[in-house]
Backbone as XML, in Angstrom:
<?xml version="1.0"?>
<chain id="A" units="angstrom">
  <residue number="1" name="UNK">
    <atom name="N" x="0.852" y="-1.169" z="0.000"/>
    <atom name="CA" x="0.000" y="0.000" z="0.000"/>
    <atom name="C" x="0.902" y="1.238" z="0.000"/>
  </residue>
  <residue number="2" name="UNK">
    <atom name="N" x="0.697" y="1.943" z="-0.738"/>
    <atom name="CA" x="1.638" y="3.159" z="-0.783"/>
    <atom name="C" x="0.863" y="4.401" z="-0.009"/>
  </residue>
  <residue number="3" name="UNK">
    <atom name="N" x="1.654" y="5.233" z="0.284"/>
    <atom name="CA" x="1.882" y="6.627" z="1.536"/>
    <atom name="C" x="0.283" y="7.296" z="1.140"/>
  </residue>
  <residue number="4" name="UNK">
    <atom name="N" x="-0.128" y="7.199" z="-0.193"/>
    <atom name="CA" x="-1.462" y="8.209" z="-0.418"/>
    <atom name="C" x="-2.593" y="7.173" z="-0.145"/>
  </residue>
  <residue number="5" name="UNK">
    <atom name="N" x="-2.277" y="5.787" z="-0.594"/>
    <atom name="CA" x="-3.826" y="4.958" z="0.294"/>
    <atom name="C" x="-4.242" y="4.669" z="1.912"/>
  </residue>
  <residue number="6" name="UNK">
    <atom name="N" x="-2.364" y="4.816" z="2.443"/>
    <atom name="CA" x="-2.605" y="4.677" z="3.808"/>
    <atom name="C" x="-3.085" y="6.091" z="4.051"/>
  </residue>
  <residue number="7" name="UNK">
    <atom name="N" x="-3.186" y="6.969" z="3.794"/>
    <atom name="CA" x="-3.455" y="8.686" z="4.213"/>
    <atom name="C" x="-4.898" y="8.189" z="4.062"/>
  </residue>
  <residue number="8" name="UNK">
    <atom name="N" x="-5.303" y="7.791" z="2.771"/>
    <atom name="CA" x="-7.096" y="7.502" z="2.664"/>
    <atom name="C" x="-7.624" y="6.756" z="3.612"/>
  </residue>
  <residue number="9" name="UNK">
    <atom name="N" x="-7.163" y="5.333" z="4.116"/>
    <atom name="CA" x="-7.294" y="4.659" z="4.687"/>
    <atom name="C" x="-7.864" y="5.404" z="6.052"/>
  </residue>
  <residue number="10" name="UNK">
    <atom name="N" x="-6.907" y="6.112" z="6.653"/>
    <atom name="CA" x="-6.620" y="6.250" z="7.718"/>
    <atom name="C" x="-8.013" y="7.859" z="7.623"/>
  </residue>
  <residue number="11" name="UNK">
    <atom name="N" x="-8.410" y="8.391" z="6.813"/>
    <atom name="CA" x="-9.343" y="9.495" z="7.352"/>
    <atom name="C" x="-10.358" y="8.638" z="7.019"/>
  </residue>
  <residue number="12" name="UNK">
    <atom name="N" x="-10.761" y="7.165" z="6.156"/>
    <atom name="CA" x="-12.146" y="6.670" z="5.770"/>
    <atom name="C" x="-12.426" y="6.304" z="7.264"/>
  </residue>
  <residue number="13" name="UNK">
    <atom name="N" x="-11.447" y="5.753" z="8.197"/>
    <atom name="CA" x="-12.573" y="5.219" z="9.053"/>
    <atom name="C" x="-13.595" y="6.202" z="10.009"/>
  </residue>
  <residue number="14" name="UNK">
    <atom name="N" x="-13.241" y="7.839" z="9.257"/>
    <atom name="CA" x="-14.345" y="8.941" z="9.591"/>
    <atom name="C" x="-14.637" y="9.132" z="8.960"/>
  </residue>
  <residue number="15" name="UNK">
    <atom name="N" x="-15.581" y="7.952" z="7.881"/>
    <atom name="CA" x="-16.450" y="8.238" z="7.036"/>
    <atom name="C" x="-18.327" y="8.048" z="7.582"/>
  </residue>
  <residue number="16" name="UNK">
    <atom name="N" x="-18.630" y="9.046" z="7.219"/>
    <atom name="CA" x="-19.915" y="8.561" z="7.748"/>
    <atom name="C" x="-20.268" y="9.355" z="9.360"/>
  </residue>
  <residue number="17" name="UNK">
    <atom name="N" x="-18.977" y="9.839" z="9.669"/>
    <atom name="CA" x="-19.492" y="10.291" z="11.149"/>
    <atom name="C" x="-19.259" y="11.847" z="10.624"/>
  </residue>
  <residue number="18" name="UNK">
    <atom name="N" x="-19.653" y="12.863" z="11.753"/>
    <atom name="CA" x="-19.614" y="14.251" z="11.575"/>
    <atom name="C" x="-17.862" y="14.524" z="12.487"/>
  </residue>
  <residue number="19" name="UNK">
    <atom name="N" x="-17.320" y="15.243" z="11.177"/>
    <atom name="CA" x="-16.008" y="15.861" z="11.858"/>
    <atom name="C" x="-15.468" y="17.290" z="11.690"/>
  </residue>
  <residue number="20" name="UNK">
    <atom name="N" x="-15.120" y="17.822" z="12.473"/>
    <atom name="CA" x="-14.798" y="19.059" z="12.607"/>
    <atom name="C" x="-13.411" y="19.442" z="12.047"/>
  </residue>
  <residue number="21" name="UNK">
    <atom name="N" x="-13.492" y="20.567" z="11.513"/>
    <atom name="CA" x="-11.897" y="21.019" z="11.351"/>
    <atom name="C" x="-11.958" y="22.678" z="10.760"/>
  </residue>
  <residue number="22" name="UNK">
    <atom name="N" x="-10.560" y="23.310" z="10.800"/>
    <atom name="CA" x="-10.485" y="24.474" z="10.517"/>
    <atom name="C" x="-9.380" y="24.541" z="8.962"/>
  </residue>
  <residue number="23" name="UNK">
    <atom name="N" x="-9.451" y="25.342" z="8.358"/>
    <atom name="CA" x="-8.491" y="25.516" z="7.303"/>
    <atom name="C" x="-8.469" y="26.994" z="6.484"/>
  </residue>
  <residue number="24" name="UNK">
    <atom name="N" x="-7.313" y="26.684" z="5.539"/>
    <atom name="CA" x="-7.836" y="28.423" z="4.895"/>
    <atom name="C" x="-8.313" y="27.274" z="2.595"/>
  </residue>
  <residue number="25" name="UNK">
    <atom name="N" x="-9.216" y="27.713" z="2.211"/>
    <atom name="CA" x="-9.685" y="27.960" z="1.204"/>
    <atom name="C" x="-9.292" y="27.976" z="0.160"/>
  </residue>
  <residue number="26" name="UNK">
    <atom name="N" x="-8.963" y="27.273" z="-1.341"/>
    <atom name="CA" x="-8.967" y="27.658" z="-2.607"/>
    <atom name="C" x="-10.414" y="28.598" z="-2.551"/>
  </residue>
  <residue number="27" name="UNK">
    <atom name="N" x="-10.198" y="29.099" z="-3.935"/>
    <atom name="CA" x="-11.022" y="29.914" z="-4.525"/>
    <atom name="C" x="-12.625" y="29.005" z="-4.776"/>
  </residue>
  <residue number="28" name="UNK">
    <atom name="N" x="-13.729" y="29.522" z="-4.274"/>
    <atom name="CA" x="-15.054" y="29.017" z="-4.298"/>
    <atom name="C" x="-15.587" y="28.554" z="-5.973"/>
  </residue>
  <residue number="29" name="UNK">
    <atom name="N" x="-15.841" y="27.927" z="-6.084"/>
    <atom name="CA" x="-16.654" y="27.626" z="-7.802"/>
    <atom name="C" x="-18.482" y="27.355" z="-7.119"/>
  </residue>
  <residue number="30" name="UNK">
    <atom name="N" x="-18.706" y="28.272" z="-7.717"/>
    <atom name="CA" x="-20.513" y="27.752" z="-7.670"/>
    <atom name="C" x="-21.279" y="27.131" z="-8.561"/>
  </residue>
  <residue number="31" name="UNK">
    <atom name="N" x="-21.461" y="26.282" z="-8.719"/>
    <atom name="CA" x="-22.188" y="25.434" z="-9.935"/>
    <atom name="C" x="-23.663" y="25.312" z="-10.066"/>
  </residue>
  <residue number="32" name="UNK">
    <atom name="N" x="-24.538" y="25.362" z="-11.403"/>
    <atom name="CA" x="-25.752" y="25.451" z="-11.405"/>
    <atom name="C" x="-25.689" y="24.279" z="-12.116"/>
  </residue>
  <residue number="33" name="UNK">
    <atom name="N" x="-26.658" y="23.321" z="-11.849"/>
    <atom name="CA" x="-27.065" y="22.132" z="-12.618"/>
    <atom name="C" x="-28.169" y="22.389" z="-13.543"/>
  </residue>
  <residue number="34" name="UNK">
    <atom name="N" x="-28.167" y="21.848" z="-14.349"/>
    <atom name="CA" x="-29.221" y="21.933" z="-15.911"/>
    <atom name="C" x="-30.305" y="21.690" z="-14.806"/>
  </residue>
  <residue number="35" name="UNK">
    <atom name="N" x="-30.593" y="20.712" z="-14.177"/>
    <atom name="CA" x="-31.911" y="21.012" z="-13.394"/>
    <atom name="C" x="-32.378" y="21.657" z="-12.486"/>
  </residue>
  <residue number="36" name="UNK">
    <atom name="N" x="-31.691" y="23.263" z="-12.326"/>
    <atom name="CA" x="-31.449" y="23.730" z="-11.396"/>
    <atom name="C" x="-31.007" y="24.270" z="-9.983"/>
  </residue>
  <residue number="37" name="UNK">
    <atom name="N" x="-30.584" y="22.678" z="-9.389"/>
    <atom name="CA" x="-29.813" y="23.007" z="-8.194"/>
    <atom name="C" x="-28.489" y="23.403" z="-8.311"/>
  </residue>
  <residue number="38" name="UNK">
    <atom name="N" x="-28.147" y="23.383" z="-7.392"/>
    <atom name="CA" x="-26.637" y="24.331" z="-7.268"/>
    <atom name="C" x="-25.631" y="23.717" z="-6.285"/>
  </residue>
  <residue number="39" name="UNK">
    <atom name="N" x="-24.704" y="23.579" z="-6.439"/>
    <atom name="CA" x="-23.494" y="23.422" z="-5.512"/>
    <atom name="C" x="-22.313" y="24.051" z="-5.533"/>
  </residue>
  <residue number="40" name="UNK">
    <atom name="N" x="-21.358" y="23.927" z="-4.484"/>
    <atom name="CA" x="-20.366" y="25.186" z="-4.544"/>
    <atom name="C" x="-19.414" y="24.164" z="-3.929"/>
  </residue>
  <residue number="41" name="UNK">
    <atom name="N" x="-18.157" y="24.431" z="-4.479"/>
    <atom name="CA" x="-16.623" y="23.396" z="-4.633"/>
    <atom name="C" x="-15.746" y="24.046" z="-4.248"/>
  </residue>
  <residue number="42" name="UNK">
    <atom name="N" x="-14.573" y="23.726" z="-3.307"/>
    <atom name="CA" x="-13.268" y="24.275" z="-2.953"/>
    <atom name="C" x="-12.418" y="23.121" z="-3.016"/>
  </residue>
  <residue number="43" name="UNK">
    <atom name="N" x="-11.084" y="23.309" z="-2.576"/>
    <atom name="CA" x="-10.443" y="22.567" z="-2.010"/>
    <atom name="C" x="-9.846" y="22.990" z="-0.487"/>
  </residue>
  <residue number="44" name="UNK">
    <atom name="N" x="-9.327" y="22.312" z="0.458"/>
    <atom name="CA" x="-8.127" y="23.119" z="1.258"/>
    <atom name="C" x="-6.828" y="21.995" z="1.533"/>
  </residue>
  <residue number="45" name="UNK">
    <atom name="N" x="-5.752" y="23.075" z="1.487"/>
    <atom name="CA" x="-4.403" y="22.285" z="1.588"/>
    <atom name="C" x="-4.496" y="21.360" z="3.218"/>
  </residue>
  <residue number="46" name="UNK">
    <atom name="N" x="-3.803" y="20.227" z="3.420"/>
    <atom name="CA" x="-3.766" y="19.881" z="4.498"/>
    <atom name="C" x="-2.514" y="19.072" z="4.529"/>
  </residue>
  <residue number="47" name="UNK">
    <atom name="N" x="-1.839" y="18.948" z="5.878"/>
    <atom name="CA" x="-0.728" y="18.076" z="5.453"/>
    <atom name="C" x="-0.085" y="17.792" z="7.172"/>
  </residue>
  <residue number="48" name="UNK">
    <atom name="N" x="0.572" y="16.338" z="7.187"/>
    <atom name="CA" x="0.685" y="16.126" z="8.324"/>
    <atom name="C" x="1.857" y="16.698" z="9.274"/>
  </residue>
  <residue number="49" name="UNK">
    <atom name="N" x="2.935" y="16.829" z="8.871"/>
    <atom name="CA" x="3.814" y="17.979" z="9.455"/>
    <atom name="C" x="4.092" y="19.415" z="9.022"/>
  </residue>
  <residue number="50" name="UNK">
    <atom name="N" x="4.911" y="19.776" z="9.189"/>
    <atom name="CA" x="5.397" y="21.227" z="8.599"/>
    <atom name="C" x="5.833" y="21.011" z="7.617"/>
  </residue>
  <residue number="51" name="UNK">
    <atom name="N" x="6.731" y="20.257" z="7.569"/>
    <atom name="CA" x="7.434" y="20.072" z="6.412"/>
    <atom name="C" x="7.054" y="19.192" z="5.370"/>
  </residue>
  <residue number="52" name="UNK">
    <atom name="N" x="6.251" y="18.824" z="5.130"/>
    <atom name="CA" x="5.118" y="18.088" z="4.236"/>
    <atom name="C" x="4.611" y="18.589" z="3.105"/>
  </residue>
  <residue number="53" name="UNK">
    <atom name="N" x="4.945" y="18.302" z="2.108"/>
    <atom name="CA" x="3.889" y="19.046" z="1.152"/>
    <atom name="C" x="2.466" y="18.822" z="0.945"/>
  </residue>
  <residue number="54" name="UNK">
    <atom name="N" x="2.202" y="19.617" z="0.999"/>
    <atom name="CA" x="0.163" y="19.955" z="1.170"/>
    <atom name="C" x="-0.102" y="19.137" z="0.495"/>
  </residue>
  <residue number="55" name="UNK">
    <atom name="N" x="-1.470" y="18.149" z="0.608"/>
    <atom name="CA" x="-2.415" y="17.346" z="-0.215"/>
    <atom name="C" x="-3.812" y="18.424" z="-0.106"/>
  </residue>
  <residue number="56" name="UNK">
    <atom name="N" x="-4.528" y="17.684" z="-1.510"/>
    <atom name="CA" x="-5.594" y="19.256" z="-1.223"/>
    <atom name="C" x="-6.920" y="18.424" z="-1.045"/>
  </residue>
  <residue number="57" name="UNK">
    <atom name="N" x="-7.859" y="18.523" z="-0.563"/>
    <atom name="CA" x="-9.236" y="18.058" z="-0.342"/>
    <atom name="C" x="-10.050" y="18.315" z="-0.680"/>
  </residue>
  <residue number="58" name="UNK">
    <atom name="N" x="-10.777" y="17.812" z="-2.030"/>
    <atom name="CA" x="-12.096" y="18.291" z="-2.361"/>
    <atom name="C" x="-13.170" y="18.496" z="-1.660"/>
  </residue>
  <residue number="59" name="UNK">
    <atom name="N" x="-13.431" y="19.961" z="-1.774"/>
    <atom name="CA" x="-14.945" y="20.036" z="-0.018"/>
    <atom name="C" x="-15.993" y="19.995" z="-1.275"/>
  </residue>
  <residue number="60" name="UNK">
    <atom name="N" x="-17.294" y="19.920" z="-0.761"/>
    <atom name="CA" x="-18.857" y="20.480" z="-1.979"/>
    <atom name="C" x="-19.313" y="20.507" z="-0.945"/>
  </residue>
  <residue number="61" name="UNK">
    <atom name="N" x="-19.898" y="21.389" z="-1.097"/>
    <atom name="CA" x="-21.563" y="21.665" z="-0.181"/>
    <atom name="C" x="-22.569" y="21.363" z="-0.992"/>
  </residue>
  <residue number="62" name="UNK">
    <atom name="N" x="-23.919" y="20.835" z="-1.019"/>
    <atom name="CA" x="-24.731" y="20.275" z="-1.625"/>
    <atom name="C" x="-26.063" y="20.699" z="-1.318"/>
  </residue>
  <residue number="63" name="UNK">
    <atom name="N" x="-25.880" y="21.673" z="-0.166"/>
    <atom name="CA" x="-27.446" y="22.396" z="0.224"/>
    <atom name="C" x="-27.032" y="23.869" z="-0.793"/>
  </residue>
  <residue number="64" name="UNK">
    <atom name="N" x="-28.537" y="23.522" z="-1.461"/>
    <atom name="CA" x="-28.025" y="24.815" z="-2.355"/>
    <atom name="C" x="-28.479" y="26.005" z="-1.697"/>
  </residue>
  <residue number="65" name="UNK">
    <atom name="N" x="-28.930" y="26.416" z="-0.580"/>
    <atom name="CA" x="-29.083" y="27.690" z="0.366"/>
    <atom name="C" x="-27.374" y="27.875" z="0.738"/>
  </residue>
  <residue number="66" name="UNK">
    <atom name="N" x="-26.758" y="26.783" z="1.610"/>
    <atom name="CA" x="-25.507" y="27.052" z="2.345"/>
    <atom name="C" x="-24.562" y="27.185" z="1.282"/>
  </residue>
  <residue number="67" name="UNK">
    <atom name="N" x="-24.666" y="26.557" z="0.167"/>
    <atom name="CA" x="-23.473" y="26.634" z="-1.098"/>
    <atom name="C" x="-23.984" y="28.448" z="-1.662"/>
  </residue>
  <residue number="68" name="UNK">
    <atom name="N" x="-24.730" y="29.227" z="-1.910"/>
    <atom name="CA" x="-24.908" y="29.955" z="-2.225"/>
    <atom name="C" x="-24.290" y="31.272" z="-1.205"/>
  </residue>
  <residue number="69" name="UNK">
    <atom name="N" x="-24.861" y="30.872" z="0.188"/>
    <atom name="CA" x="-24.082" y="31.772" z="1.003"/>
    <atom name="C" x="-22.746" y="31.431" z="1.333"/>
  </residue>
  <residue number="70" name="UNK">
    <atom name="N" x="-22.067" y="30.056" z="1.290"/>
    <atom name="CA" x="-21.013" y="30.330" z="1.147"/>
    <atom name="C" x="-20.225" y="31.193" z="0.196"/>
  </residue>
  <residue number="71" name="UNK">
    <atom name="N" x="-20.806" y="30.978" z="-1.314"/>
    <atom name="CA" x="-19.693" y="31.261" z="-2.324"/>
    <atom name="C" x="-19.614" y="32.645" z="-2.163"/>
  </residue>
  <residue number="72" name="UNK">
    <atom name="N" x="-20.798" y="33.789" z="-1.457"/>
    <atom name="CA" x="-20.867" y="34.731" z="-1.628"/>
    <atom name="C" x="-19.529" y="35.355" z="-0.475"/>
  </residue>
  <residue number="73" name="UNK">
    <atom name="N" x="-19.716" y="34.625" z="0.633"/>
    <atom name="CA" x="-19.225" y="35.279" z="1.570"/>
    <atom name="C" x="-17.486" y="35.032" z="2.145"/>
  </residue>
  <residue number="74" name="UNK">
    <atom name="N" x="-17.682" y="33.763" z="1.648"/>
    <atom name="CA" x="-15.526" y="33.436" z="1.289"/>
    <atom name="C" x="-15.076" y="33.443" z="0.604"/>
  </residue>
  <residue number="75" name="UNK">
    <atom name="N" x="-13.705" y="33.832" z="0.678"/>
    <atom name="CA" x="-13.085" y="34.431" z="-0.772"/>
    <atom name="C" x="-11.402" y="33.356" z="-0.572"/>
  </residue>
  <residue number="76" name="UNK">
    <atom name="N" x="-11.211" y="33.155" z="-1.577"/>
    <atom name="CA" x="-10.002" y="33.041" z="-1.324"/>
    <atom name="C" x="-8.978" y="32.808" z="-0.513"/>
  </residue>
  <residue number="77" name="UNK">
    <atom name="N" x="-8.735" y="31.961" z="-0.027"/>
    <atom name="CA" x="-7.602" y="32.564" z="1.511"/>
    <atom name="C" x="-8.686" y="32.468" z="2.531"/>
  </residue>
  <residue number="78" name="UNK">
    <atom name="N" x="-9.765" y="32.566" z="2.622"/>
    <atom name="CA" x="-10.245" y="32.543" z="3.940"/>
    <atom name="C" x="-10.177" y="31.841" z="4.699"/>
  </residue>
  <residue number="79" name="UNK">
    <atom name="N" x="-10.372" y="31.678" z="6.403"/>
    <atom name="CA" x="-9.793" y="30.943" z="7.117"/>
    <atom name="C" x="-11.484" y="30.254" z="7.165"/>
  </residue>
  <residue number="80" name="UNK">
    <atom name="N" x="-11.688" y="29.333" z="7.255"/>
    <atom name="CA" x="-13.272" y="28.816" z="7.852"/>
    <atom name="C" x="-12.986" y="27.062" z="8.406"/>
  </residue>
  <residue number="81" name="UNK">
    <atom name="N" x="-14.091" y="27.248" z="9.719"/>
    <atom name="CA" x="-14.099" y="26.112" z="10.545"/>
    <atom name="C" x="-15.468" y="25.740" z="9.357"/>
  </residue>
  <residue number="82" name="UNK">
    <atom name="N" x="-15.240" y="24.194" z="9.664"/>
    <atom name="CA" x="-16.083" y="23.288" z="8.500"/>
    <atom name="C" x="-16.446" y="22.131" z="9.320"/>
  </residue>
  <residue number="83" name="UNK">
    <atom name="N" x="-17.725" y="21.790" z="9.464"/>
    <atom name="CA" x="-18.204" y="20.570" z="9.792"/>
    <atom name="C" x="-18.969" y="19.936" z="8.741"/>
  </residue>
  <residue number="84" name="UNK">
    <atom name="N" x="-18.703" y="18.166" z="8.675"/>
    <atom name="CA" x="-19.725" y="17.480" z="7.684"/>
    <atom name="C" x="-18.669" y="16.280" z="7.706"/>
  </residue>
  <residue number="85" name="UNK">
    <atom name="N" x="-18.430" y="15.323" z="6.356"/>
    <atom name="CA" x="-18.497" y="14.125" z="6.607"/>
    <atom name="C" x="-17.600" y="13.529" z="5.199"/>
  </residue>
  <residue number="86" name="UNK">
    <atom name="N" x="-16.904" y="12.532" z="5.598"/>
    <atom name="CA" x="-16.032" y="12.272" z="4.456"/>
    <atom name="C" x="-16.478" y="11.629" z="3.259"/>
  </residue>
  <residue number="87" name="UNK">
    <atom name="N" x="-16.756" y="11.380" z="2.160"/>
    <atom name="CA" x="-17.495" y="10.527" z="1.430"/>
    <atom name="C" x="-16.195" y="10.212" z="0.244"/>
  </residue>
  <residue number="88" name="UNK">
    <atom name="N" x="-16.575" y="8.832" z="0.241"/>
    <atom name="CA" x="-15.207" y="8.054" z="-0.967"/>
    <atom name="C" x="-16.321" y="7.546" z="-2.194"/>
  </residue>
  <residue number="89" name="UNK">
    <atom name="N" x="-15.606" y="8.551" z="-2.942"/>
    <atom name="CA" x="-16.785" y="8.687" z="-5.028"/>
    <atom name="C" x="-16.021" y="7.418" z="-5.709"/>
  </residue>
  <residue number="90" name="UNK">
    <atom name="N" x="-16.369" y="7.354" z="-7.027"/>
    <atom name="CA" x="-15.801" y="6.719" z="-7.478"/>
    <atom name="C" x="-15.988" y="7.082" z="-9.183"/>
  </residue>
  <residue number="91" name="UNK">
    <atom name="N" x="-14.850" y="7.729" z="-9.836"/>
    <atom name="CA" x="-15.312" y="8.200" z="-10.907"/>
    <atom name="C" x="-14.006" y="7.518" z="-12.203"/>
  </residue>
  <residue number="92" name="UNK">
    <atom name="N" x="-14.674" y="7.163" z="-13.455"/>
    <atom name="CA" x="-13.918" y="6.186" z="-14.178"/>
    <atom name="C" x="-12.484" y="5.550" z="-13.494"/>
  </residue>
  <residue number="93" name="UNK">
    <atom name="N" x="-13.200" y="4.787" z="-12.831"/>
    <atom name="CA" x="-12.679" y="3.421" z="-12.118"/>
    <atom name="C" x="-11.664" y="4.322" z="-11.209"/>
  </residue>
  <residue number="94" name="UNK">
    <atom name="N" x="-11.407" y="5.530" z="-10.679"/>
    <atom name="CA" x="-10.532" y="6.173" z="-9.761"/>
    <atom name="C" x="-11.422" y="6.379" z="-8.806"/>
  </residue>
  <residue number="95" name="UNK">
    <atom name="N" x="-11.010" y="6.245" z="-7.320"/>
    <atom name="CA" x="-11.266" y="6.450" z="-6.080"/>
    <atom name="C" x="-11.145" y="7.824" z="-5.545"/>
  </residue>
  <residue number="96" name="UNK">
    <atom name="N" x="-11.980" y="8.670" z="-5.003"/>
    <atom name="CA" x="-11.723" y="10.229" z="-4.442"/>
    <atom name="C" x="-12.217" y="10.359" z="-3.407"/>
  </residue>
  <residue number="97" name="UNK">
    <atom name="N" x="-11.304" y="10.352" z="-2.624"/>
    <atom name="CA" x="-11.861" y="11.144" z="-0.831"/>
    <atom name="C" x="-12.413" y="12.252" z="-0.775"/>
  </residue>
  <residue number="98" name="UNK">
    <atom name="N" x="-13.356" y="13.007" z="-0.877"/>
    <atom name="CA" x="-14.228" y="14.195" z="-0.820"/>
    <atom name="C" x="-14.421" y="14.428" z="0.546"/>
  </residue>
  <residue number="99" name="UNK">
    <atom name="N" x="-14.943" y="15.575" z="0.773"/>
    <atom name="CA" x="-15.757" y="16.236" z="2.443"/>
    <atom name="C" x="-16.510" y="16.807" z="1.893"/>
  </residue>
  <residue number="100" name="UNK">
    <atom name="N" x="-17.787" y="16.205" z="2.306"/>
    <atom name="CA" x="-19.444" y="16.730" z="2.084"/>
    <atom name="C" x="-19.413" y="17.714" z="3.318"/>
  </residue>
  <residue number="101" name="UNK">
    <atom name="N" x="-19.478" y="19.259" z="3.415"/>
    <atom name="CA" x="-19.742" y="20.259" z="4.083"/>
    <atom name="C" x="-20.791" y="20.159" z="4.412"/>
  </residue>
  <residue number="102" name="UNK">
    <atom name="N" x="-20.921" y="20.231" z="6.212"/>
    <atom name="CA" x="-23.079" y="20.222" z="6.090"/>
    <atom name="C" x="-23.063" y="21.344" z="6.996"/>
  </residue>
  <residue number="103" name="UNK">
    <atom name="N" x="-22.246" y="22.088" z="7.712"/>
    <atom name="CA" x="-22.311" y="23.420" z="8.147"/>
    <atom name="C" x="-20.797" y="23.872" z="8.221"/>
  </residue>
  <residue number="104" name="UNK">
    <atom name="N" x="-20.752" y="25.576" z="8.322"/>
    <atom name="CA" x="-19.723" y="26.335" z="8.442"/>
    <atom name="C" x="-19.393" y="27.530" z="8.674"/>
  </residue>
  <residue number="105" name="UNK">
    <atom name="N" x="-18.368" y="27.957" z="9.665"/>
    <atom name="CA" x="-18.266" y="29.463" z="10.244"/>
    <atom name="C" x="-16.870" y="30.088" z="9.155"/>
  </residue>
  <residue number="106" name="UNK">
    <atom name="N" x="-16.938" y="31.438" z="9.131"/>
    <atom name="CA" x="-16.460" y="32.293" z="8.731"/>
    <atom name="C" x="-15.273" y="32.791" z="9.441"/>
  </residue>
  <residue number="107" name="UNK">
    <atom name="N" x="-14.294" y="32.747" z="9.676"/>
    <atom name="CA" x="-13.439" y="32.702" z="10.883"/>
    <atom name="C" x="-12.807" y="34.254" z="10.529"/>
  </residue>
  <residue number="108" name="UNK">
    <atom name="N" x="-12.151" y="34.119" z="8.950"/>
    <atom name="CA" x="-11.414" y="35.156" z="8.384"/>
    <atom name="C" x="-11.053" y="35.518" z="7.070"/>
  </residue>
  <residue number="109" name="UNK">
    <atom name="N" x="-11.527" y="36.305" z="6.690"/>
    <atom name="CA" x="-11.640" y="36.760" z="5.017"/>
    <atom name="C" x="-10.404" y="37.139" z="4.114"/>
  </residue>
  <residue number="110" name="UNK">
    <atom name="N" x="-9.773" y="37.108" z="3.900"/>
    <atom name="CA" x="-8.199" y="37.542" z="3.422"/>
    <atom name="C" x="-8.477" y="39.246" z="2.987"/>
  </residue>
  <residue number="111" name="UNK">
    <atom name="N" x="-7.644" y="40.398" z="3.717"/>
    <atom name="CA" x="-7.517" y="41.583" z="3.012"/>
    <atom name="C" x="-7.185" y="41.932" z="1.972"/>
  </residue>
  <residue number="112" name="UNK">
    <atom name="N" x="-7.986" y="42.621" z="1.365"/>
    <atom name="CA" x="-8.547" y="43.281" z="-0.034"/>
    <atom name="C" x="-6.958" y="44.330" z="0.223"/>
  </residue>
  <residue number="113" name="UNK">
    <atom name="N" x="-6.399" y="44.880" z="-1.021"/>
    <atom name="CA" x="-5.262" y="45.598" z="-0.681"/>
    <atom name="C" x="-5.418" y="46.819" z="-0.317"/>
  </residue>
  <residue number="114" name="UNK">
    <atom name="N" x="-6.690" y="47.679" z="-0.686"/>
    <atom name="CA" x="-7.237" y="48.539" z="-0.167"/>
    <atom name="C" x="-7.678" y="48.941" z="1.488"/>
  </residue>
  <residue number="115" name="UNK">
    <atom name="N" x="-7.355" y="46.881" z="2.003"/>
    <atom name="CA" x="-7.959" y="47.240" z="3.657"/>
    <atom name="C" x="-8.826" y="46.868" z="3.952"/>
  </residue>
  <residue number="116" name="UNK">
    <atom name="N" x="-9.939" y="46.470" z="2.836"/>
    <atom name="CA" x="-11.635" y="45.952" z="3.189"/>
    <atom name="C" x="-11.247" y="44.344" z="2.793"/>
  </residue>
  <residue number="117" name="UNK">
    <atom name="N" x="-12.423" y="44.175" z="3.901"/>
    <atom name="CA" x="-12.624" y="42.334" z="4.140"/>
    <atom name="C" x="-13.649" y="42.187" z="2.907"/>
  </residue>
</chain>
């Protein structure tokens, strides 16, 4: 088993339960589906020491109320605490660890160069 299945391994067995964590944000994508709902996509870097290079985590939110106020209100860089739940996809025959977002706080917005949040 190599270093990236034991990493999977080791967050699936918090699949299915609610887990908490804090991070800072890629850039928000909001998506409209042909049938109208909506979802909103990030990633955030995470990594087990300092000296580690970052792995990134696909988040989605899937309530299209909370995906809407998210995309509006984090930007980039923002710092936000995230609760919800790990889910393992499976898309042409590749395996993806995702985090289904089911709530989230706003911690810190990255400054605009002007000074405004």
């Amino acid at each position: 088993m190599n270093e990236i299945e034991a990493k999977k391994n080791r967050l699936m067995k918090f699949a299915d339960r609610l887990v908490t964590f804090e991070g800072w944000i890629s850039s928000v994508e909001f998506v409209v589906k042909d049938d109208g709902s909506c979802y909103a996509k990030f990633s955030i870097p995470f990594k087990q020491k300092k000296e580690d290079e970052p792995e990134w985590m696909n988040c989605y939110i899937y309530s299209s109320l909370l995906a809407d106020k998210f995309s509006t209100d984090c930007k980039k860089g923002a710092r936000v605490w995230l609760q919800g739940i790990f889910k393992e996809t499976e898309r042409e025959g590749n395996k993806y660890l995702n985090f289904i977002v089911k709530n989230y706080l706003l911690m810190e917005n990255p400054k605009s160069k002007d000074g405004d949040v």
